[in-house]
C-alpha positions as CSV (number, residue, x, y, z in Angstrom):
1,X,145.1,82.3,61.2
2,X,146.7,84.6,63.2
3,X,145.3,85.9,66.5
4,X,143.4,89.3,66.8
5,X,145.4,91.9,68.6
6,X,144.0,93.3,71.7
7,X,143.4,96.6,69.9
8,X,141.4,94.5,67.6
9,X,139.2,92.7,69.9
10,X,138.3,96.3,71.6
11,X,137.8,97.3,68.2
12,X,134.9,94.5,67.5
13,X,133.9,95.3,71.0
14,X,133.8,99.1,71.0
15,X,133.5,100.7,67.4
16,X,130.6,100.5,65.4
17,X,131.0,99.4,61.8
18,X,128.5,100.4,58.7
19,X,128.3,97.4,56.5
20,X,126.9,97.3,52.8
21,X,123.5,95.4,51.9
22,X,125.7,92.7,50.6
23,X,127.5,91.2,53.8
24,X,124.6,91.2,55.6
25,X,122.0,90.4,53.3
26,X,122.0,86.2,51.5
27,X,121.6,86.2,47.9
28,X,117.8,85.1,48.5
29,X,117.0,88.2,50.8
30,X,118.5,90.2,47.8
31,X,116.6,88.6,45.5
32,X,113.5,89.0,47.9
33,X,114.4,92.8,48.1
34,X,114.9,93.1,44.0
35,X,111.2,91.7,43.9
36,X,109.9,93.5,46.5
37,X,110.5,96.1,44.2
38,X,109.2,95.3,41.1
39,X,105.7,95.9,43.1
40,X,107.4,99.5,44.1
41,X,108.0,100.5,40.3
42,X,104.4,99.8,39.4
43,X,102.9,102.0,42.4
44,X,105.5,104.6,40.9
45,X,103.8,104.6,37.6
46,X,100.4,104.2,39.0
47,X,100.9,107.1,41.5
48,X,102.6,110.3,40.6
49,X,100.3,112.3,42.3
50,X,98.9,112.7,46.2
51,X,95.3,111.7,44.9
52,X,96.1,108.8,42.6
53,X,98.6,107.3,45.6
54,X,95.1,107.8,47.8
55,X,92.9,106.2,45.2
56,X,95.3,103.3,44.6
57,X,95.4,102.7,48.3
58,X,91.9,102.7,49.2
59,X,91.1,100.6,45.9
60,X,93.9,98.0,47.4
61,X,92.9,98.2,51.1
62,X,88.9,97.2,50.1
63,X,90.0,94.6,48.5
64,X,92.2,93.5,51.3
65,X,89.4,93.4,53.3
66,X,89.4,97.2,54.8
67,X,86.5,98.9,55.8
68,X,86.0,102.9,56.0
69,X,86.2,104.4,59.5
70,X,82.6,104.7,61.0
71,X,82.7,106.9,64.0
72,X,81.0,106.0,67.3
73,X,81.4,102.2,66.0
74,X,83.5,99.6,68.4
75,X,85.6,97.3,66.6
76,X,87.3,94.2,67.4
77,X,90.8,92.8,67.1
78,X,92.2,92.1,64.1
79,X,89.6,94.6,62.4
80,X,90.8,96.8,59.5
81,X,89.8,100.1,58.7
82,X,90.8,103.5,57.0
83,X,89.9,106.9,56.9
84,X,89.6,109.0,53.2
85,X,90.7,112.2,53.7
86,X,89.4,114.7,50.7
87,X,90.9,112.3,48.7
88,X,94.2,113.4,48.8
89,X,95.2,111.6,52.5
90,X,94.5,108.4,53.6
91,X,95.1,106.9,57.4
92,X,95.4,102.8,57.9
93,X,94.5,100.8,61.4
94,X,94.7,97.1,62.3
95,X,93.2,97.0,65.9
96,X,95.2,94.9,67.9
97,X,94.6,92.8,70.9
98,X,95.9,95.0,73.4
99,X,94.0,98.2,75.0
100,X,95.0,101.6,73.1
101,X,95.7,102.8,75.9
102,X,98.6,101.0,75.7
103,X,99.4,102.6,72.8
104,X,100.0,102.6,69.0
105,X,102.8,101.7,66.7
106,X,102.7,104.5,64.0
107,X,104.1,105.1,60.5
108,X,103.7,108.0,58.6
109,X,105.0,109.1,55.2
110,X,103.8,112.0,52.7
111,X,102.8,111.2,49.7
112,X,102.9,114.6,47.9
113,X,105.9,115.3,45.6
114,X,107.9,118.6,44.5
115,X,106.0,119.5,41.0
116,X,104.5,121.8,38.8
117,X,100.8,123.2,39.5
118,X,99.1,124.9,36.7
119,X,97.7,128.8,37.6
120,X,93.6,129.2,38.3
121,X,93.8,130.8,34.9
122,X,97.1,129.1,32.6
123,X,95.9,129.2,29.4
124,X,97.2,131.8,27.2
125,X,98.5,132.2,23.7
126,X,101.3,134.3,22.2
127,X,103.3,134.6,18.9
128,X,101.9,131.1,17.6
129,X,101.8,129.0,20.7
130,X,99.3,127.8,23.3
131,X,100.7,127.6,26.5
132,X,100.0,126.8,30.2
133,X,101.7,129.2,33.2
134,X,102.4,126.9,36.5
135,X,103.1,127.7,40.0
136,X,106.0,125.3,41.1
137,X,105.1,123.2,44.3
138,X,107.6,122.2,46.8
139,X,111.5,123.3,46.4
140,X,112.1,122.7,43.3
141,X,115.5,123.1,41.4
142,X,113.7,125.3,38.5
143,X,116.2,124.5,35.5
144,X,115.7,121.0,36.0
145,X,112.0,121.0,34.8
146,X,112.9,122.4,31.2
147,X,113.3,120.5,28.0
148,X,111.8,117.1,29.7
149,X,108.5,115.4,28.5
150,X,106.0,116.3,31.2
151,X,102.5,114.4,32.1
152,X,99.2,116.3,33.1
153,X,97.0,114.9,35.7
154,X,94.0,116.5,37.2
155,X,90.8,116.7,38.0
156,X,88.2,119.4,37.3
157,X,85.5,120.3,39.4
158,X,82.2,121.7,37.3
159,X,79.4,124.2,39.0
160,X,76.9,121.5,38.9
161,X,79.0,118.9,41.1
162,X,80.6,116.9,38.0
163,X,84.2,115.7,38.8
164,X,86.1,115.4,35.2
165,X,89.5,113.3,36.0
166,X,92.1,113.7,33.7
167,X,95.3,112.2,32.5
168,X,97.3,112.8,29.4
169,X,100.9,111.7,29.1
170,X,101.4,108.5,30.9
171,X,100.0,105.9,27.9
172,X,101.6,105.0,24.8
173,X,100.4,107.0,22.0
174,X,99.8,109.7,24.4
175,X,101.3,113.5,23.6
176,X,103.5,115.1,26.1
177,X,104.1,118.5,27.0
178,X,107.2,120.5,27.5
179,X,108.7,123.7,29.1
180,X,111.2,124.9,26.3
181,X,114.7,126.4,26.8
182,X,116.9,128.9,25.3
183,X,119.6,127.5,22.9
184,X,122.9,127.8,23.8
185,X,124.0,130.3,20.8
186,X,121.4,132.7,22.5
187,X,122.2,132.4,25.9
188,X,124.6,134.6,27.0
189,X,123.0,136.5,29.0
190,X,121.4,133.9,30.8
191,X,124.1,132.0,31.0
192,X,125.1,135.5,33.8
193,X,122.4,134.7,36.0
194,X,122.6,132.6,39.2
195,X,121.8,129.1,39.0
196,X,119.1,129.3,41.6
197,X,117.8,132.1,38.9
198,X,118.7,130.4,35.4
199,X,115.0,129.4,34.7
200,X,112.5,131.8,36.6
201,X,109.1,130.8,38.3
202,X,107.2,132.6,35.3
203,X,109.3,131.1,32.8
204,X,108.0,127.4,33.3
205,X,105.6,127.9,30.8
206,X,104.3,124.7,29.4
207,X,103.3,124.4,25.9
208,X,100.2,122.8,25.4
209,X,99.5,123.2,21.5
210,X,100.9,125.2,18.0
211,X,97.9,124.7,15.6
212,X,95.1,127.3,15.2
213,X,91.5,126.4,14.8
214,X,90.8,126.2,11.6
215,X,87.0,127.8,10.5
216,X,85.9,128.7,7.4
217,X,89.7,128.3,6.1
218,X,90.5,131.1,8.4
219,X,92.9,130.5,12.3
220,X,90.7,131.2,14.3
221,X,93.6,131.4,17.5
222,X,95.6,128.8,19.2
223,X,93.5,129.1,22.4
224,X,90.1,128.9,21.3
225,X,92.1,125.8,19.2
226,X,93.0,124.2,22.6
227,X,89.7,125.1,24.6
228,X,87.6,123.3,21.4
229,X,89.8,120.3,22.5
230,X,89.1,120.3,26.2
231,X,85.5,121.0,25.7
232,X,84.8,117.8,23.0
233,X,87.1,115.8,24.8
234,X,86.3,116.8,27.8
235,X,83.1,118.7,28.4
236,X,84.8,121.8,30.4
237,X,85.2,125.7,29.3
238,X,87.7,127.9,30.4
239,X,85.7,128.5,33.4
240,X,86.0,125.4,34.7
241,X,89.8,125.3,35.3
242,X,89.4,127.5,38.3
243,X,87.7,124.9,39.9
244,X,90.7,122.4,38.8
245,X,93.6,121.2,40.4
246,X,96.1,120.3,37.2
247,X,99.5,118.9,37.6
248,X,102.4,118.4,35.7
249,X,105.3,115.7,36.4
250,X,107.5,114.0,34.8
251,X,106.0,111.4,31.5
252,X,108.9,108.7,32.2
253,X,108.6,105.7,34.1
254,X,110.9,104.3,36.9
255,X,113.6,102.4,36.1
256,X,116.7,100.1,37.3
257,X,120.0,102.2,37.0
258,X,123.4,101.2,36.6
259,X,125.1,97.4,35.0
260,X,123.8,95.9,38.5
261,X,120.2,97.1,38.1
262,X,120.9,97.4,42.0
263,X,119.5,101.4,42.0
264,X,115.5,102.6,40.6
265,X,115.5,105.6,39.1
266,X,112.1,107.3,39.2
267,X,110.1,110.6,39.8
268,X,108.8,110.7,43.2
269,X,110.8,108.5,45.5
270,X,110.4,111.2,48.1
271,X,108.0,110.1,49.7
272,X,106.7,107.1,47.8
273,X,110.3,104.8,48.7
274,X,108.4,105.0,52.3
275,X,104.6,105.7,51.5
276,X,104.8,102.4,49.4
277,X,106.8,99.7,52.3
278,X,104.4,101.6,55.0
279,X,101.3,100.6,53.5
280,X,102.7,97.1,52.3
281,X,103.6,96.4,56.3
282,X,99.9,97.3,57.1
283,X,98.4,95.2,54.3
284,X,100.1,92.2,55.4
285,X,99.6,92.9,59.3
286,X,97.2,90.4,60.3
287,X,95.9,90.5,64.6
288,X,99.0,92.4,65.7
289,X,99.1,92.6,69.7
290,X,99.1,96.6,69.4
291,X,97.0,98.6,66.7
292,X,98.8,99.7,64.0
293,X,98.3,102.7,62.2
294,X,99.3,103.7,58.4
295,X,99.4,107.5,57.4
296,X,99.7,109.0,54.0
297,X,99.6,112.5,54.6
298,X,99.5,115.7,51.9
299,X,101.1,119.0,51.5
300,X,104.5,117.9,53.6
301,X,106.4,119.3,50.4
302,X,104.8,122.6,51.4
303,X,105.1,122.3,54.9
304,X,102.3,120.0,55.8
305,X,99.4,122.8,55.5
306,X,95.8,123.0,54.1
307,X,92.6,120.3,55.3
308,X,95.0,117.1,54.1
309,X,98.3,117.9,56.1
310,X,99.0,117.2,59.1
311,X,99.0,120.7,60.4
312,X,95.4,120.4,60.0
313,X,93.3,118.0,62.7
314,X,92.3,115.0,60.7
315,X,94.7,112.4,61.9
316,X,94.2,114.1,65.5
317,X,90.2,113.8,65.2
318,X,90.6,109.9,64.1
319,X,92.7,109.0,66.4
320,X,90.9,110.6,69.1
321,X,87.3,109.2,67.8
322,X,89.0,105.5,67.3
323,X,89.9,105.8,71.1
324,X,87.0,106.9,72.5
325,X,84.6,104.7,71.0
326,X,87.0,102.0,72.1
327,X,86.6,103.2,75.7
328,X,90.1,104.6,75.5
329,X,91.6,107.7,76.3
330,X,92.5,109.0,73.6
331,X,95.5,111.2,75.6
332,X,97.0,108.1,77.7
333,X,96.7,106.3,74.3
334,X,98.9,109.0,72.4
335,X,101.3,109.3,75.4
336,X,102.2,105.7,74.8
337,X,102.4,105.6,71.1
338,X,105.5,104.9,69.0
339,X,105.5,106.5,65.9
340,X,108.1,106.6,62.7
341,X,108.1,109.2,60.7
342,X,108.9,107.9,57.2
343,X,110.8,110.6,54.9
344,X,114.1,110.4,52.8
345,X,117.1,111.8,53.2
346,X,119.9,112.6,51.7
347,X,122.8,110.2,50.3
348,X,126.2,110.9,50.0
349,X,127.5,111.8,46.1
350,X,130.9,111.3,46.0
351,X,130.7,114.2,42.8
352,X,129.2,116.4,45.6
353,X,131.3,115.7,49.1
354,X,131.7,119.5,50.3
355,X,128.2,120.1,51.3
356,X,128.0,116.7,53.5
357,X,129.5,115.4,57.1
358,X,131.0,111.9,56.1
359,X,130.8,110.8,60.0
360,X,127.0,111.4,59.5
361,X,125.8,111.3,56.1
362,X,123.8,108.5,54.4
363,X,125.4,106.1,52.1
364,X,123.4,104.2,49.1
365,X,122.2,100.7,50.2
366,X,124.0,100.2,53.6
367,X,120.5,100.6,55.1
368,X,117.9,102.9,56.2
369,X,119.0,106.8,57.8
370,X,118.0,107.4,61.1
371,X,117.6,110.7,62.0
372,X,117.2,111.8,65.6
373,X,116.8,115.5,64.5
374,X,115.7,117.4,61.2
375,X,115.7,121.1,60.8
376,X,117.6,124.0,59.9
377,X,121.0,125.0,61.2
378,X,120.3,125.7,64.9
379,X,118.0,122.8,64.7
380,X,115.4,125.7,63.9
381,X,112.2,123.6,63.0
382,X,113.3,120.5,64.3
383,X,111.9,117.2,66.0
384,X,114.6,115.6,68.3
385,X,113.8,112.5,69.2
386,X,114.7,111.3,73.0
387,X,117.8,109.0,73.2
388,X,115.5,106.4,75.6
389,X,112.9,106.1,72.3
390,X,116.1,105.6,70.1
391,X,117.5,102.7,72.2
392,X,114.7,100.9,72.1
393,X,114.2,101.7,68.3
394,X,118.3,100.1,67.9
395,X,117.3,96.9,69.7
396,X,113.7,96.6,66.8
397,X,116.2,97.1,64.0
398,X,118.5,94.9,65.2
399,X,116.7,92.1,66.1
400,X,115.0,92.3,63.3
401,X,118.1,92.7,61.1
402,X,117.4,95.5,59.5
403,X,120.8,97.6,58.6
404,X,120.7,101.0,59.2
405,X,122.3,104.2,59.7
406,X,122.8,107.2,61.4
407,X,122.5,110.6,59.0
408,X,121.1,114.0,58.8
409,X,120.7,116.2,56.1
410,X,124.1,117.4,55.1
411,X,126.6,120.4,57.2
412,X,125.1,122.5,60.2
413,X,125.2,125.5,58.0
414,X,124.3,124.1,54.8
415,X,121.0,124.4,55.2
416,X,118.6,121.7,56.1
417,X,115.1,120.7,56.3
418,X,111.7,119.4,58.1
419,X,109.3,116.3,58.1
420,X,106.4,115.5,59.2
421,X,107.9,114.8,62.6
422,X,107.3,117.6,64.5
423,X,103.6,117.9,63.5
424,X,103.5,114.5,65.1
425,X,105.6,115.3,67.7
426,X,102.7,118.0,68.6
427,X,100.1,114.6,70.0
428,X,102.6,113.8,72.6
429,X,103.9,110.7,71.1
430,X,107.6,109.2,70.7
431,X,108.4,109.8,66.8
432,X,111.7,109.9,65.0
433,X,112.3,109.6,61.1
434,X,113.8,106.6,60.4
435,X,113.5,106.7,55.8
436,X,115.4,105.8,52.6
437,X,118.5,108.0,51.3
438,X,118.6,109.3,47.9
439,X,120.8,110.9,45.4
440,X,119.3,114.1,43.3
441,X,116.7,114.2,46.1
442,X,113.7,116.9,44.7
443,X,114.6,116.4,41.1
444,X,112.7,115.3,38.7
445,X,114.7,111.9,38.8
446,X,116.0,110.8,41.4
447,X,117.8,107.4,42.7
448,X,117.2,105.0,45.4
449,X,119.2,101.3,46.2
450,X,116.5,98.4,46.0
451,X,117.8,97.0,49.9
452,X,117.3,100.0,51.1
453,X,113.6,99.9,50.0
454,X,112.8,96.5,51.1
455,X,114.7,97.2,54.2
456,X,111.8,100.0,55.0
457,X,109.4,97.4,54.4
458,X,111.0,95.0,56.4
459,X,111.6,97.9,59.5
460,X,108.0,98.4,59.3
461,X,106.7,95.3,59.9
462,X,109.2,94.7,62.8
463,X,108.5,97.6,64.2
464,X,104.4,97.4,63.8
465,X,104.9,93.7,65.8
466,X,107.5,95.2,68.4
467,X,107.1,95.0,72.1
């Protein structure tokens, strides 16, 4: 073999190199990775929505041997507790051995997704179809969430205290529902509009039913024909979807992609692809040497608002009771803390390169995208995360070998976007988004490499054991 040039040794020395999954990975780690995610497509199924991803936790974390946070109480090491927020968040702690005021090694993800919400009042009926009017949640693409079978999940709230949960779509023998489109022989004139504007918000109208009810041989109206359903099936009136929260997604289930089976294709990788590894790494935590904390936040899609986002004070008040009734304080214990914030971003499509930086994009399955800053052009809404936190971050992932990446989220004036970073950012913590890229990130399907998912898993257990 011939020997390396001297430009070639300071190449190895000096340049950094992004390797694929597959040089740096054995066949039994891709294996372990491939398995790793058959768990993954389950909790996809099982969890299309922010309450069901709450409910499937907490039903999981019992039986792991988790208790629910009681304030004022001490615990020891190794203890295991969790906080139910409204049912819709949910925050996970190992108490380590160490003091917390020596700080905590955080992970946070979202476990909201971009969907369909149906209005206080959707049901309606007009020229021989029931229907259902929605309010689109998160940024949507709006033509993309036309002519696809959609799922209904809910749960209504009745004036006497009742909760009536529902699901339609997501079993066998279940019907769909669907948002209808124009045919093409008719659609010249929308075929003029903008794409942003090809399907408007008050044209995702869902429809729900196409039979009257039938009394005394005479149709008696496709509402009243949908309501009688609800009410015998259900026990609720019209009344009662006021006090509902109804949404629709997508009726498919995840899937592998392509002759290698190496991609899942799915609705709702963002934020489940890290929601899912983060609360794996916590499950199998057992006495680490610093607490570790789990949190599956709401409303991130939205911009983390309302009583179960992190806007609000929830994780703030737990963290700050767990601390003091530790004999902590709960400021020095922040100030020390490491936090990730887990969140997707974007992949590079070679079918859409003008919109990306190839020096800094994200490329499928050559690891996980760290992100020192999100935002918006000028960095406007933006968490940068200090260089000396980043370092030390390297030396985790590398040790650990973990691949990753450095990305952000396409060109400087391409637009752009936030996580839940900066919210976290706010307790005074170290925090940087370290996630999974994606391709079609926000539609109703969208792509993810099986290493890169494991590889989350893997990063957070490293990085909940680090020094």
């Amino acid at each position: 073999m011939a020997e390396k040039s001297q430009a070639d040794l300071l190449r190895e020395q000096l340049c950094r190199r992004q390797k694929h999954a597959c040089e740096v990975l054995t066949p039994e780690e891709i294996k372990e990775a491939d398995e790793f995610c058959e768990g993954y497509k389950q909790y996809l199924d099982l969890c299309k929505t922010e309450r069901l991803c709450a409910n499937w936790t907490i039903a999981r974390a019992e039986k792991l041997g988790f208790a629910e946070f009681q304030p004022g109480k001490q615990y020891e090491a190794g203890a295991k507790i969790y906080l139910n927020q409204r049912g819709k968040a949910v925050v996970l702690a190992v108490l380590g051995k160490r003091s917390l005021e020596d700080g905590l090694r955080m992970a946070a993800a979202h476990i909201d997704s971009p969907r369909l919400d149906l209005k206080q009042n959707p049901l309606y009926e007009d020229k021989g179809l029931a229907l259902f009017k929605t309010h689109y949640y998160g940024g949507i693409r709006k033509y993309q969430w036309v002519t696809m079978p959609l799922a209904l999940h809910g749960v209504v709230a009745k004036k006497d205290g009742t909760l009536v949960d529902v699901c339609i779509g997501e079993e066998d023998g279940d019907p769909r529902f669907c948002i209808t489109d124009l045919l093409p022989h008719l659609a010249s004139e929308q075929s003029e509009r903008k794409l942003k504007e090809g399907i408007k918000g008050e044209e995702l109208n869902i429809v729900v039913g196409s039979r009257p009810l039938m009394l005394d041989g005479k149709a008696e109206g496709f509402k009243l024909a949908i309501l009688k359903h609800l009410y015998d099936t259900y026990g609720i009136v019209e009344e009662d979807l006021i006090s509902a929260e109804f949404q629709a997604v997508p009726a498919f289930k995840a899937c592998d992609i392509g002759f290698d089976r190496a991609l899942i294709g799915a609705y709702g990788h963002d934020d489940r692809v890290c929601s899912y590894p983060c609360t794996e790494a916590i499950f199998a935590l057992e006495n680490p040497d610093y607490t570790a904390v789990t949190v599956l936040a709401d409303k991130e899609e939205i911009g983390s608002v309302g009583n179960t986002g992190l806007e609000s004070n929830f994780l703030c008040d737990f963290l700050h009771e767990l601390a003091l009734a530790q004999g902590a304080n709960p400021r020095v214990m922040l100030r020390n803390s490491k936090c990730l914030s887990a969140d997707v971003d974007a992949g590079f499509d070679p079918t859409w390169p003008s919109v990306m930086d190839p020096l800094n994009s994200a490329y499928m399955a050559q690891g996980l995208v760290l992100t020192k800053y999100t935002g918006s052009r000028g960095k406007s809404g933006a968490s940068d995360a200090n260089a000396e936190f980043l370092g030390w971050l390297r030396r985790v992932l590398d040790d650990a070998n973990i691949l990753w990446q450095a990305g952000l989220l396409g060109k400087v004036d391409e637009g752009g976007g936030g996580t839940l970073a900066m919210f976290l950012a706010k307790l005074n913590l170290e925090v940087v988004d370290l996630g999974v890229p994606l391709l079609s990130m926000h539609a109703p399907f969208e792509l993810a490499a099986k290493t890169d998912i494991a590889m989350m898993f893997w990063a957070c257990d490293a990085f909940f054991k680090a020094e």
